[in-house]
N, C-alpha and C positions, 0 to 999 in steps of 0.2 A: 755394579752395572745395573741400571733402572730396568725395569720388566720394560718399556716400549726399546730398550737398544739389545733384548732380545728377541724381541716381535721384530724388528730388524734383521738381523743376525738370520732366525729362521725363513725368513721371506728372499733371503741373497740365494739362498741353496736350491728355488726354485729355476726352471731354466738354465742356460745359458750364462755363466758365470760373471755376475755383476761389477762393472769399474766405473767408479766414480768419476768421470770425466764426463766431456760433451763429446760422445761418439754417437755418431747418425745412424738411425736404421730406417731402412724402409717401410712403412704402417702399412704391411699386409692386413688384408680385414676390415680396416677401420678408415671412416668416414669422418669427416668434421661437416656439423651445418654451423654456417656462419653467415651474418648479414649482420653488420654495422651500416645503420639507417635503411635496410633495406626489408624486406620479402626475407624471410629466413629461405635459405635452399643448401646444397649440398655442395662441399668444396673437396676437390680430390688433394691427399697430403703426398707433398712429393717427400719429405722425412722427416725427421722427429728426433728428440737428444732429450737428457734429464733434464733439461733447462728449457728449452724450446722448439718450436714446430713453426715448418714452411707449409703455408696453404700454397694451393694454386686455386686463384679465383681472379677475376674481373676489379673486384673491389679494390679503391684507393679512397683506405683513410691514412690521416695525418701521422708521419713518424712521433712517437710519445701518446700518441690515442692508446686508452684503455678498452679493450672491446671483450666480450665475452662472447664465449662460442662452446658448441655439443661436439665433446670426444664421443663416437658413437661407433657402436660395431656393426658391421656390415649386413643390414635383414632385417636392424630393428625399425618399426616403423611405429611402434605404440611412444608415444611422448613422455608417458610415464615410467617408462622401462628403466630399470636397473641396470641394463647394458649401456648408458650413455651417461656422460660426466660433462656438468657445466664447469667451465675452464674462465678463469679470468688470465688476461696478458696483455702485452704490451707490445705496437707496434715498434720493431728496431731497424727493421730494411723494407724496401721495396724494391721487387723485382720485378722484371718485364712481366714473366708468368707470375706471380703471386705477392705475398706477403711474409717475413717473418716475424713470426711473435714469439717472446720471454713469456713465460709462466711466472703469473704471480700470484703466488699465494697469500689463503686469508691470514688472520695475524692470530700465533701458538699452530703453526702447522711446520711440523717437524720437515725440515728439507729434504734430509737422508731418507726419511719415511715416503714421502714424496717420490722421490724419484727412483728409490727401490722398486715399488706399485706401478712407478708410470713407464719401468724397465721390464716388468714382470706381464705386462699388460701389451706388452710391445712384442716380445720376445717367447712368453712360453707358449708350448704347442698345444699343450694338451688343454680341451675346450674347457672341463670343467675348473680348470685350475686359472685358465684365463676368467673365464663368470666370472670366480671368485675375486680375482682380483680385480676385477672392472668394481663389482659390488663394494668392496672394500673399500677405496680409493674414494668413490664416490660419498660411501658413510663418511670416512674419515675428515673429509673436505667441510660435509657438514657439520659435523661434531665443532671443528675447528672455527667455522661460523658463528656457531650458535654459542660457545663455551670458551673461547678464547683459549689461553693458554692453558687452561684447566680442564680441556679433554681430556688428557691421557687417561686419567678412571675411566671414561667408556672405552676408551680405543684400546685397550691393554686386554679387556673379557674376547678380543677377537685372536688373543694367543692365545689359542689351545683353551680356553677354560670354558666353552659353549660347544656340548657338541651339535651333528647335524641340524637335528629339528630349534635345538637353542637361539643356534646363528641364523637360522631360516625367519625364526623369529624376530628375531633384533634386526637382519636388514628389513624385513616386511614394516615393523614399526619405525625405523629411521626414513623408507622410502615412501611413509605416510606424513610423518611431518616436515619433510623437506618439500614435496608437494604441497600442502598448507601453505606454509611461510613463503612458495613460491608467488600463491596469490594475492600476496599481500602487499599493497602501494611500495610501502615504506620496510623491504624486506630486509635490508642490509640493517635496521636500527632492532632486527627482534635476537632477543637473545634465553638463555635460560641459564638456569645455578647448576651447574657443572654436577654436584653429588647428587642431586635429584634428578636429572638425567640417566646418570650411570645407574643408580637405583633403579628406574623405572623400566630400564633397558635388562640389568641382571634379573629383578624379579618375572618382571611380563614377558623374557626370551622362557620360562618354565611353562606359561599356557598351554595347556594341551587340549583346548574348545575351540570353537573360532569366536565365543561372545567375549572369553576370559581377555585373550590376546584383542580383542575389539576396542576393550577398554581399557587396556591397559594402553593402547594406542591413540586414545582420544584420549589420556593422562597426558602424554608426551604432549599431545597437540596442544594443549590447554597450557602448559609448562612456555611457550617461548609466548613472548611477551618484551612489547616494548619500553613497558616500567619496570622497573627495580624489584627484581623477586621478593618475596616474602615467604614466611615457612606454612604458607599454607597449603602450598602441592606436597610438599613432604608428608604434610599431617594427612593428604587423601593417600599417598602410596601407601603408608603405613596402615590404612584401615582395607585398603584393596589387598594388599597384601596377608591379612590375615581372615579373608573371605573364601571358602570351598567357591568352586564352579557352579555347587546347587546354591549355594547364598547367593552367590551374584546374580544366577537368574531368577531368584527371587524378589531380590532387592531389583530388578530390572525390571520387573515383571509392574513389582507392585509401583516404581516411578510412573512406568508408560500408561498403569491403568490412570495413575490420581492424575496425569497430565494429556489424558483422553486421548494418545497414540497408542496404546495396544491392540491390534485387529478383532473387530469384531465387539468390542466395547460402547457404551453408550452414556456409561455413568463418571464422565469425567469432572462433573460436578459437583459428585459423591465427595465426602470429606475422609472416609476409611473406605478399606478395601479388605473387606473379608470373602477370605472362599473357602468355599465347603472341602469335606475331607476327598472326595471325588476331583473336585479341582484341583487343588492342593499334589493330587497324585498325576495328575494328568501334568501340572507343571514339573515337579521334582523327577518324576517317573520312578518315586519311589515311593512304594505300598505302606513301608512303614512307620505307622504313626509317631512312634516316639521315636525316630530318626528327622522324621519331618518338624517335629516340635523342640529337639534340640536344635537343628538349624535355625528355628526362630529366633528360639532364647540367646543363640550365639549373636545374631544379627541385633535383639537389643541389647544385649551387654555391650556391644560393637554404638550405640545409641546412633543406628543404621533405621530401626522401628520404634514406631511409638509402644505397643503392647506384648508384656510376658506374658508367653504363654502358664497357663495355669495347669500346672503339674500336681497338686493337690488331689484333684477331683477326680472319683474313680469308676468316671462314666466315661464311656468313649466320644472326644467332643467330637462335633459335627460343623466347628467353624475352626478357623484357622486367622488370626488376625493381621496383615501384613502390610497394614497401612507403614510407608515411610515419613521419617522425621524429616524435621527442615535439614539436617547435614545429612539424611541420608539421599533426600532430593538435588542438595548440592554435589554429591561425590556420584550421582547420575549425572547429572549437568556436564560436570567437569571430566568425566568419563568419556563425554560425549561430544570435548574439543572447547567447552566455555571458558571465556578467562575473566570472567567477574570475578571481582575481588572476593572473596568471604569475609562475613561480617565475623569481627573482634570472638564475640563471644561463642559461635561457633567453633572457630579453632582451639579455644581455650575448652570447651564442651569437650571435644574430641580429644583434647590431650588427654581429660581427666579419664576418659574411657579406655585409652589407648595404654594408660600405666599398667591397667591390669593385666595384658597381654604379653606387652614389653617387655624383653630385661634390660639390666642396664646398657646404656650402647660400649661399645667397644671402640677402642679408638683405629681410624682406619688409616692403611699405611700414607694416606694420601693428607691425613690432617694435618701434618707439619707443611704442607704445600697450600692447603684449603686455604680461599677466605676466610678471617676471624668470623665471619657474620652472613648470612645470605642478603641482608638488604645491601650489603656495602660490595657484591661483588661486578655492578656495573660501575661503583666509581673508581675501583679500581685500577 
C-alpha cells in the first residue's frame, strides 16, 4: 500500500464516516463566489457530493462551459486566505434557482484523495480540523497543478511527518507561490520538477526565523516556470540548505548592501562590503569573533563570498570581509522569487563546492517513479 493510500485511509476517520458515492450534504459555513463573465460576487450552495456542487445564482452559462469559482468559508474576506479553494468544473444542469457543476480536477490529482478532503471539509465539526482540511485540499490542488502526476513526494510529508510549526510552514510557502503563479497571464502553462519542490518544502517547512522561511519561499517561487526545468534550483536548495540563519542573514545582508537596498546605505557602488568588528556584531548579534569568522569561512567554502577570512593572524581583526560572489548574488536573486536562468558555469562552480559538504545521495523511495532527468520532466 503506497504512503498517499494511507494519508487516505487516516483522513476517512476524521468526521462522520466517509462513503464513496454521490451523497448530498448541505454546505453549512461555506460560500462559493462565482462569476463566469461577470463581477465576481457570492453564490449561496444549495448542496454539495464528492463529485459536484449546486450553486444558486442568476448566472446562465452554456451546459459543457468550464468555469472556475472560490469554495470559501463563511467570514473570510481576505482574497488571499487559506480558507478558500479555487475549484475548476463543469456546467451539467441548469436549474430555475441555479446551476450544477462536476468538479474537475487538475491532471495526477488523486480522486479518492479529492473527495475524502472535499468530504472532511463539508462534514467535520470541529473548526480546527476543518482549517486543516480547507488548507490541505487547497495545497494539494496545487501541488497537482504545478507537478503533475509527480506530486505525491510533497503531498505524502502532510501525513504525519511535519509537525505543527513544520506544516504551518509548508502551507505559508505553498500559499505564497500559488498566489505568484496566480498573477501570472499564462498561469495554467507554469510548472516545476516535482523532487525540487518536495525538497524545498521538506527543508524550508524546518525555518524557525521569518528571513530563513522568506527565502526558502521565494526558492519555491523562483522554481515554477514556464520552460523546462533544469538542475539549477536544486543546486540553490542544496547551498540554502546547508546555511545557519546567521549565514543567511549575512549573505543577505552583504547582497542588499552590494545592490544598494539595505536601509540606511549609500555605498551601493562599493565593489566590497566590509564591516567592522562592531558591525559585524550588531548584524550576527553575536560577540564572538571566531564564531563570527567561522560563519564567514563556511559561507566561502559554500563560494557564497568572495574572501577567507584570515585565521593566521594573531591580532584581533577589526574588519570582517563579506563582499558576495556572483552565485552568491544569484542564490539572493533566486531567493528572492527570480527565474533567470543561471549561467553554465555557475552551476558547475557550485557543484564543485557543494561535494565537499554532500554525501553521496541516497536513492529516494520515489526514484523508480521519478523523471530519468529534470529537463525531460515537461515533455513527459
Amino acid at each position: 500500500m503506497s504512503r498517499l493510500d494511507n494519508f487516505k485511509r487516516a483522513l476517512r476517520k476524521l468526521g462522520e464516516p466517509y462513503r464513496a458515492r454521490s451523497e448530498r450534504w448541505p454546505a453549512v459555513g461555506l460560500t462559493a463566489i462565482y462569476a463566469p463573465g461577470s463581477a465576481a460576487g457570492p453564490a449561496g450552495i444549495k448542496d454539495i457530493s464528492i463529485s459536484s456542487i449546486y450553486l444558486l445564482t442568476p448566472e446562465r452559462p452554456g451546459i459543457g462551459d468550464e468555469v472556475t469559482f472560490l469554495l470559501r468559508k463563511d467570514g473570510v474576506l481576505d482574497n488571499g486566505s487559506q480558507m478558500q479553494i479555487p475549484l475548476n468544473a463543469r456546467v451539467t444542469r441548469l436549474a430555475d434557482d441555479g446551476v450544477v457543476l462536476v468538479f474537475v480536477l487538475p491532471p495526477g490529482m488523486d480522486r479518492k484523495l479529492f473527495q475524502v478532503l472535499l468530504h472532511n471539509i463539508v462534514n467535520v465539526t470541529d473548526p480546527d480540523q476543518g482549517a486543516e482540511m480547507f488548507r490541505t485540499l487547497r495545497t494539494v490542488l496545487f501541488l497537482c497543478r504545478l507537478c503533475g502526476a509527480q506530486a505525491e513526494e510533497a503531498i505524502v510529508l502532510l501525513d504525519g511527518q511535519l509537525d505543527a510549526h513544520r506544516t504551518a510552514n509548508f502551507f505559508k510557502m505553498m500559499l505564497a507561490a500559488e498566489n505568484f503563479v496566480g498573477l501570472i497571464r499564462e498561469a495554467d502553462r507554469m510548472h516545476a520538477h516535482p523532487k525540487v519542490v518536495a525538497d524545498i518544502l521538506r527543508h524550508g517547512s524546518w525555518a524557525q526565523d521569518e528571513l530563513s522561511l522568506q527565502l526558502w519561499q521565494g526558492l519555491l517561487i523562483s522554481s515554477c516556470s514556464m520552460d523546462a526545468p533544469d538542475d539549477a534550483t536544486q543546486v540553490l536548495v542544496d547551498l540554502l540548505v546547508q546555511m545557519t540563519a546567521t549565514q543567511a542573514k549575512i549573505l543577505v545582508y552583504a547582497c542588499e548592501r552590494l545592490l544598494g537596498h539595505a536601509p540606511g546605505t549609500q555605498d551601493s557602488a562599493s565593489n566590497s562590503i566590509v564591516l567592522t568588528s562592531n558591525e559585524i556584531v550588531q548584524l550576527t548579534g553575536m560577540h564572538d569573533r571566531t564564531r563570527n569568522a567561522t560563519d564567514l569561512a563556511y559561507l566561502f567554502n559554500l563560494g557564497l563570498i568572495e574572501k577567507l577570512f584570515d585565521f593566521t593572524s594573531y591580532s584581533e581583526s577589526d574588519s570582517f570581509d563579506i563582499t558576495p560572489t556572483s552565485l552568491g548574488l544569484e542564490l539572493y536573486k533566486h531567493c528572492h522569487g527570480s527565474r533567470e536562468r543561471l549561467e553554465t558555469q555557475l552551476v558547475d562552480g557550485a557543484k564543485e563546492h557543494l561535494a565537499v559538504f554532500l554525501p553521496p545521495p541516497i536513492p529516494s523511495d520515489f526514484a523508480v517513479h521519478a523523471p530519468a532527468s529534470i529537463s525531460g520532466f515537461i515533455d513527459r
